[in-house]
N, C-alpha and C positions, 0 to 999 in steps of 0.2 A: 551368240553375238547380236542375234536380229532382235531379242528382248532387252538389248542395252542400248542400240543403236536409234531404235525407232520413237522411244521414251526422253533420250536425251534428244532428239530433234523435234521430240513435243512441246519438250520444256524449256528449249531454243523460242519455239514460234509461241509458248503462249507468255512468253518473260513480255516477248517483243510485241504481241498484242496487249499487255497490261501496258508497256511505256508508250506505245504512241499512243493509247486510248489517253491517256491521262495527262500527255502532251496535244493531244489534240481536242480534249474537252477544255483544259485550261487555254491554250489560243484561242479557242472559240468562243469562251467567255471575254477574254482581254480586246479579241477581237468589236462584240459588241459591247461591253461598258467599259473595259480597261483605259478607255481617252478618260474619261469622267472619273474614275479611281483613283490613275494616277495625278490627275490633278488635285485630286483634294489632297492626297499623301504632300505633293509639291506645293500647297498654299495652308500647311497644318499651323494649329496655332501653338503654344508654348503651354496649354495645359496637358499636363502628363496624364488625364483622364481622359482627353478627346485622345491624342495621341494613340494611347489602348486605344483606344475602341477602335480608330479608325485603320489601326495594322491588322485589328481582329477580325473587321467585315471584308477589308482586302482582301486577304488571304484567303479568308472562307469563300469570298467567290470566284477569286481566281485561282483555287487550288493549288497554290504554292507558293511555300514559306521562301524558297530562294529566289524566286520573281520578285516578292515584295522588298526581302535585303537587299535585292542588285538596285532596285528603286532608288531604296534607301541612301545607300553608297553615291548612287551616281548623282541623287538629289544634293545630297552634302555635298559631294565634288563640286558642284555648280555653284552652291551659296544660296541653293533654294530652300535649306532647311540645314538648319542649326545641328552641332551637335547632341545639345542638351534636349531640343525636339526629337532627333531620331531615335533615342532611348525609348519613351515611349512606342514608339511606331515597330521596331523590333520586337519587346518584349509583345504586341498584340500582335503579331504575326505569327509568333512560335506559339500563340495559345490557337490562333487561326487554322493551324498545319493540321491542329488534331482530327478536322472535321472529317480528312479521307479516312481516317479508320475507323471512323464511326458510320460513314456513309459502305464502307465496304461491309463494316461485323453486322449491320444490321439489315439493308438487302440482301447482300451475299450469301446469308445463310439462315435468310427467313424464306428463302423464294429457289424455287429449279433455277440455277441461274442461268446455264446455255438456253431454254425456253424464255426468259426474261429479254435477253440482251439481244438475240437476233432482233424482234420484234422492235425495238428500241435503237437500234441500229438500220435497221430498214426505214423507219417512219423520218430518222436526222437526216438519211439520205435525200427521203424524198423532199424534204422541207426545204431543202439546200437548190433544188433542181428546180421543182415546181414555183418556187416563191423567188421574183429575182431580188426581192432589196435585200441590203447588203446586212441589217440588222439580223430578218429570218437565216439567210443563208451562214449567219455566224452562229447562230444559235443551234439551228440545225446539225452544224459542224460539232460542238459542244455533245450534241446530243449522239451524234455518232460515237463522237471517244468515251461517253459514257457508257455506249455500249459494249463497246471494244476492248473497255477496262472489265467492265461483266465478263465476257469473253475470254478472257484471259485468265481470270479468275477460276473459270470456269476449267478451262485446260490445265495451270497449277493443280487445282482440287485430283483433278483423275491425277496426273504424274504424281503428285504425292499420294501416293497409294500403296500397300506395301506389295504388292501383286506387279508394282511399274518400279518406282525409283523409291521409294519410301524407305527401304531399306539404306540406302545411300545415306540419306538426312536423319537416319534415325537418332539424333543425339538426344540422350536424356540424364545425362549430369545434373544433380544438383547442391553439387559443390562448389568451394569457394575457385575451384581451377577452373569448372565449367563457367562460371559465369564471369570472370577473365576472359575466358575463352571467347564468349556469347557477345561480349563487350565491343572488344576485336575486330570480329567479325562482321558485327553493325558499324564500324567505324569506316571500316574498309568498302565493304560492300556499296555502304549508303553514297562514300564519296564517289563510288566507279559511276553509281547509280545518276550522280546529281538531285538524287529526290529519296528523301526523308518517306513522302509519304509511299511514292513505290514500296518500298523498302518493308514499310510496316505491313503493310496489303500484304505480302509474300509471308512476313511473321505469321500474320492472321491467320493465313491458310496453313501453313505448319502447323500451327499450334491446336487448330481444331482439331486436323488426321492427327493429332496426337504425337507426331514426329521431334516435337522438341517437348520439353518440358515446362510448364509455367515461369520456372525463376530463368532457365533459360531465354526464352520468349521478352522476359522482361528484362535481362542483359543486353539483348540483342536492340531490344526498342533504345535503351538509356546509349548503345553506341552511337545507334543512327543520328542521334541528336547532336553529336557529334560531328559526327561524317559530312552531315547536312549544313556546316559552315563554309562549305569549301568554294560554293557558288558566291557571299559574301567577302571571300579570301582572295579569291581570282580576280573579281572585281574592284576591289582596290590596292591592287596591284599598280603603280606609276603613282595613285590619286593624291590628293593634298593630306595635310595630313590630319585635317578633320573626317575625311573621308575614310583612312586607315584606322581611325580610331572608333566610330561608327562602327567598321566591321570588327573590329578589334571586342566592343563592346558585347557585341552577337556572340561570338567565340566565348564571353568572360560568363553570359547570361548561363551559355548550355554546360560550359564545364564546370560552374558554381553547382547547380543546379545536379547535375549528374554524382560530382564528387558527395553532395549530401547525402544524396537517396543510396548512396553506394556504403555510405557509413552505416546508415543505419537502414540498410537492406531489407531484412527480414520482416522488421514491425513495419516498412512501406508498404512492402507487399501484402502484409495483413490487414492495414486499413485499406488498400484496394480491393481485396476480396470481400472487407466487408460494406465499404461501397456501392458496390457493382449487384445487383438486380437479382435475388435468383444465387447467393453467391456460392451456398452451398452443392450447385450445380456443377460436375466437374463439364460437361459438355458446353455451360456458356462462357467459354475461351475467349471467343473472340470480341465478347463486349467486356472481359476482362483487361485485356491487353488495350484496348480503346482508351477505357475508364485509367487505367497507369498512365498511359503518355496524358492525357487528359491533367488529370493530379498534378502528374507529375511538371507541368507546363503552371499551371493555374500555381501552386504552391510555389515554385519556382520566382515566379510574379511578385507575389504577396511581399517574399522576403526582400528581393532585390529592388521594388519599385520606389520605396521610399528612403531608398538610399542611390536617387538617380545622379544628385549633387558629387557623390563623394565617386563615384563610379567613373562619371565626366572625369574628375580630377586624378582619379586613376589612369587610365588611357591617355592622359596629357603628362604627366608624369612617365608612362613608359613609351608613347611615342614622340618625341620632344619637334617640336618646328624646328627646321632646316634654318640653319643661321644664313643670312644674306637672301633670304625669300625674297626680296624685291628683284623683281627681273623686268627691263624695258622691253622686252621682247612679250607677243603676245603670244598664246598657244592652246588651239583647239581643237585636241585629238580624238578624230572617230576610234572608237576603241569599240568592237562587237562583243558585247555581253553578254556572260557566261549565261547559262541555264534557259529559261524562255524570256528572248529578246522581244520590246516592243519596240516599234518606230513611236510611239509615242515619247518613250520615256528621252528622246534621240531629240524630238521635236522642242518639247521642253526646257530641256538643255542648249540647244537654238533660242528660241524666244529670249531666255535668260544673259543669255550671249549680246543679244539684237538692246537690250533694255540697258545694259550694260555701257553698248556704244553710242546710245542715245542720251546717256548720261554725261559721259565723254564730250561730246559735240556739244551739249546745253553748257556745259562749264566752259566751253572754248568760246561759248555767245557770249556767257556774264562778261568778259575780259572784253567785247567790244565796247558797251556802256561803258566799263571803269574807266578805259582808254580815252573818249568822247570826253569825260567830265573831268579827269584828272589832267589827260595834257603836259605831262612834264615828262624829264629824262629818267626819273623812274618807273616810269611803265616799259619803257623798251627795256632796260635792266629786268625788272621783273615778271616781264610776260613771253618775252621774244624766244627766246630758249624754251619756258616750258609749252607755249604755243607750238612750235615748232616740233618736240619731244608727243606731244599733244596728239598733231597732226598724222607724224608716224608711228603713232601707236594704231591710231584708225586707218590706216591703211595697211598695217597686220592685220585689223581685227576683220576687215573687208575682206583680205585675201582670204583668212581663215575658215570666218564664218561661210563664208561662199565655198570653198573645196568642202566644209563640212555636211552643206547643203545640199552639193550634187551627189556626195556618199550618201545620201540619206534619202535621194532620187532613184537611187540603185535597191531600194530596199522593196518589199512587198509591200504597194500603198492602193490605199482606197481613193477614189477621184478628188475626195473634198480634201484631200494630206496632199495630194499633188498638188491642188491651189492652193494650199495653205505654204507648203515649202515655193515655190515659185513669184510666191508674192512676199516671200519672207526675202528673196532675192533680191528682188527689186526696190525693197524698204533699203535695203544694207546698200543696194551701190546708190540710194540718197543720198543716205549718210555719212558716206564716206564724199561725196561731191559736198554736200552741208560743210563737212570738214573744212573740207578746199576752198570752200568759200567764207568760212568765219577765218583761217589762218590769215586770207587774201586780206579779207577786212583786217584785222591786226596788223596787219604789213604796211596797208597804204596808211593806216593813223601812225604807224612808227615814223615813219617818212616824212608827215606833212609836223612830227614832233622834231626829228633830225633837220627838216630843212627850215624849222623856226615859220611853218608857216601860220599865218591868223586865219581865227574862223571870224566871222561877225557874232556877235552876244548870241543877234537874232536867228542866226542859221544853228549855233546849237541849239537856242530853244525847240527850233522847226525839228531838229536832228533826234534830241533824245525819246519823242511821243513814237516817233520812227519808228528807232529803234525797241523802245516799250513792247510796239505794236508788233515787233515780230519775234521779239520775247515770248511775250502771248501766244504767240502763232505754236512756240517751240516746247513751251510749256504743256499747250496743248497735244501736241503728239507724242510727249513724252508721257501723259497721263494716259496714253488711249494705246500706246505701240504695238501692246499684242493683244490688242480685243477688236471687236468687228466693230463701225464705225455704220451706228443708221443715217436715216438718211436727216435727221433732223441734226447730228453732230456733223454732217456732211456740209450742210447749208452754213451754220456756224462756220465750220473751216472755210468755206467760200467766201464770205463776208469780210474774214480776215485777209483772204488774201487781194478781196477789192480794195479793203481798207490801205494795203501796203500800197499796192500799186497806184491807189489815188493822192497817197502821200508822193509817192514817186515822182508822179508828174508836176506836182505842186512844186518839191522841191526843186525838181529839173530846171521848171521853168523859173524860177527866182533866181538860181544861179549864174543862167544862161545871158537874163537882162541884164543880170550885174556885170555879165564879160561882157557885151554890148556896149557900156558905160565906162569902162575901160579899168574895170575891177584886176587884181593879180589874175593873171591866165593859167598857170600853176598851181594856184588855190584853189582855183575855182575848178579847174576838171579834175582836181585829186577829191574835191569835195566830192564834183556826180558822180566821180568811179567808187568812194566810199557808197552813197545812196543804191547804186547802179548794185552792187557785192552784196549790199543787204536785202536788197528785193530778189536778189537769187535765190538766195539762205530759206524766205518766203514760197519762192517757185517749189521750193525742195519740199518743202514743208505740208504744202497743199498736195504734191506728188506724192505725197506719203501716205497722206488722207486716202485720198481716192485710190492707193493701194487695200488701203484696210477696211474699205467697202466689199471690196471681193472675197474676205477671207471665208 
């Protein structure tokens, strides 16, 4: 009992040191460039060759294909990336994934690896402890689960042994039911797993000890590819349904790709053996099975990338839009992300939100000029309702954006994510006061339309540079909302906002003589409270500024 008991609690503790090595080398990478990663994935352009390349270098450094799809997904969900862009960005991720079993068949079993990985594990520690900024101490971390994945590796090797558990895994089928079987197995496994590349790492080491068989090994890798959508699948779960289709697309890459090589099996595997280095060598296994998911990813590609066009069109033909998609209501649900969560990708999707409602409020200004210049009973027809409609949509998106904000306060953040979500706060309750204040403007010109009151020629001339001027203002924060504001675009918004306020008083005072003189009383303080509503919108606007100085 005590040689069954004490092997299966080996191969307990070293499963669990290969998953968190490999969940904590990938956070600690995400940790120090994953901000700068996912941005570039979230501002990609529409060529299908950057697209590759840039899910390929993701991936490979943040060691995992389902991190980059949950991305992907959540980017689509948001409108920060197109469907027809996330094709590319998928297809480089799953060529991305392959680099852990190459990082594993080639350290792993060129080197003592339990002598490797301590040493390697000791030095991420100390780097972590001794160094406080937060770049080493991530990288450090990285370099821990680098070792930890050694480690692990390390303890698999002995349990697979036929003297420990080896007899247990000894499957060596090389039939067409075995590799059904093998198929299965990686399908299953990979999804319990959440990680493709785990998954392979564990093939690797089987197939060295000899405990599976080549075609087996290679059944088992063509499942994982499989298994390994499921982080993709979860994730959009509720999402629009460009964002379904996105993952839909991931699913369509791996099972296209897998049913081929499944057809024609046999000659795959022959031009993988003749491939692979050394091929006549039965003991190079494990850069065997590297070199297959490799191929088999890269080929994959080839066939399906120049048919991105007809693919999109696929996945919209079997996910259809929801008929009546227009909803007044706004909706911004923290949803915690399958597989390794960043707060970045959280933050992003914020920003995106915040630009969104800053678009909102610039349209609710243009309707103050129109108003100004038109003057008649059809602007109250045509603006009062959707102003209104307008205004309560921005104050969902206030509510929203804000509860999504302090969910994202609650998360593991670094100091400058803490200023950065706290001053993303205080942008959104501008905005939503900006609202209040371009509706308010809308209200009082309905009023002075309903009560038939006269402006003079000359007080709108004075009115619309006014207004122009805080147009500009509004324009301006809309171009700058989520980037940090130097101090030379600081002084500029300063400017603007002297420029308002010296309008302000100019026109104050013109109006004020004219009630003095015994001008309409009516007219003339709906005019300053017009003026007075607009230099708010301003107030807001420079608040805004000097939020985005701190970011």
């Amino acid at each position: 009992m005590k040689e069954i008991i004490i092997p299966v609690l080996n191969l307990i503790g070293s499963l669990g040191f290969l998953l968190y090595g490999m969940k904590l080398m990938s956070d600690g990478v995400q940790k120090s460039a994953g901000e700068k990663l996912q941005r570039a994935l979230s501002v990609i352009t529409g060529n299908r060759f950057v697209a590759l390349l840039t899910g390929l270098v993701v991936t490979m450094i943040i060691q995992s294909s389902g991190a980059s799809t949950v991305m992907v997904v959540t980017f689509v969900n948001a409108g920060l990336m197109s469907l027809a862009q996330s094709v590319g960005v998928i297809f480089g991720a799953n060529i991305g994934t392959t680099i852990t079993a190459w990082i594993v068949s080639i350290f792993g079993f060129n080197f003592k690896i339990s002598a490797f990985a301590i040493p390697v594990f000791g030095f991420g520690y100390f780097l972590t402890v001794l160094i406080k900024k937060n770049v080493y101490k991530n990288l450090g971390e990285a370099i821990m689960g680098f070792g930890l994945l050694f480690f692990g590796l390390s303890g698999l090797s002995d349990v697979f042994q036929p003297e420990q558990l080896g007899w247990l895994f000894n499957i060596q089928g090389n039939g067409p039911l075995a590799v059904v079987a093998g198929f299965f197995i990686g399908i299953i496994i990979t999804a319990l797993l959440h990680s493709s590349s785990a998954f392979s790492a564990i093939v690797i080491v089987m197939a060295a000890g000899n405990l599976i068989s080549w075609e087996l090994a290679a059944a088992m890798t063509l499942g994982s590819n499989i298994g390994s959508t499921i982080d993709a699948i979860l994730a959009a779960i509720g999402k629009t349904a460009d964002a379904r289709r996105s993952a839909l697309i991931h699913v369509m890459f791996n099972v296209f790709g897998t049913v081929l090589v499944l057809i024609f099996f046999r000659p795959f595997l022959d031009l993988v053996v003749l491939c692979t280095p050394g091929h006549n060598d039965p003991s190079n296994m494990a850069i065997r099975i590297s070199m297959f998911h490799t191929i088999f990813k890269v080929l994959s590609t080839v066939v399906l990338l120049p048919m991105q066009t007809p693919l999109v069109k696929l996945a919209c033909r079997m996910i259809k839009d929801k008929e009546n998609t227009k909803n007044s209501s706004y909706k911004l649900e923290f949803i915690n992300l399958p597989s390794k969560d960043s707060i970045t990708t959280h933050i992003i999707q914020a920003e995106k939100a915040i630009a969104d409602m800053t678009d909102i409020v610039s349209d609710m200004f243009d309707k103050i000029q129109i108003g100004v210049t038109q003057r008649d009973p059809s602007f109250i027809k045509d603006y009062e309702e959707t102003s209104a409609a307008a205004e309560e949509y921005v104050d969902q998106m206030h509510e929203q954006i804000t509860h999504y904000l302090i969910k994202c306060e609650q998360m593991e953040l670094t100091e400058k994510q803490i200023q950065h979500i706290s001053t993303m706060i205080q942008i959104v309750d501008e905005l939503e006061d900006m609202s209040d204040n371009c509706y308010t403007t809308i209200m009082l010109i309905n009023r002075s339309i309903e009560k038939k009151m006269k402006f003079q020629p000359e007080d709108e001339e004075r009115l619309l540079p006014y207004i122009e001027l805080a147009r500009q203002f509004l324009q301006f924060i809309r171009r700058n909302i989520n980037t940090t504001i130097d101090a030379a675009k600081l002084e500029l918004a300063r400017e603007l906002e002297d420029g308002i306020d010296a309008f302000r008083i100019d026109l104050k005072k013109v109006a004020r003589k004219r009630l003095e003189s015994g001008a309409n009383v009516k007219a003339e303080l709906l005019y300053i409270d017009i003026v007075r509503s607009i230099e708010h919108i301003g107030d807001n606007c420079f608040s805004i500024s000097e939020s985005l100085t701190n970011k």
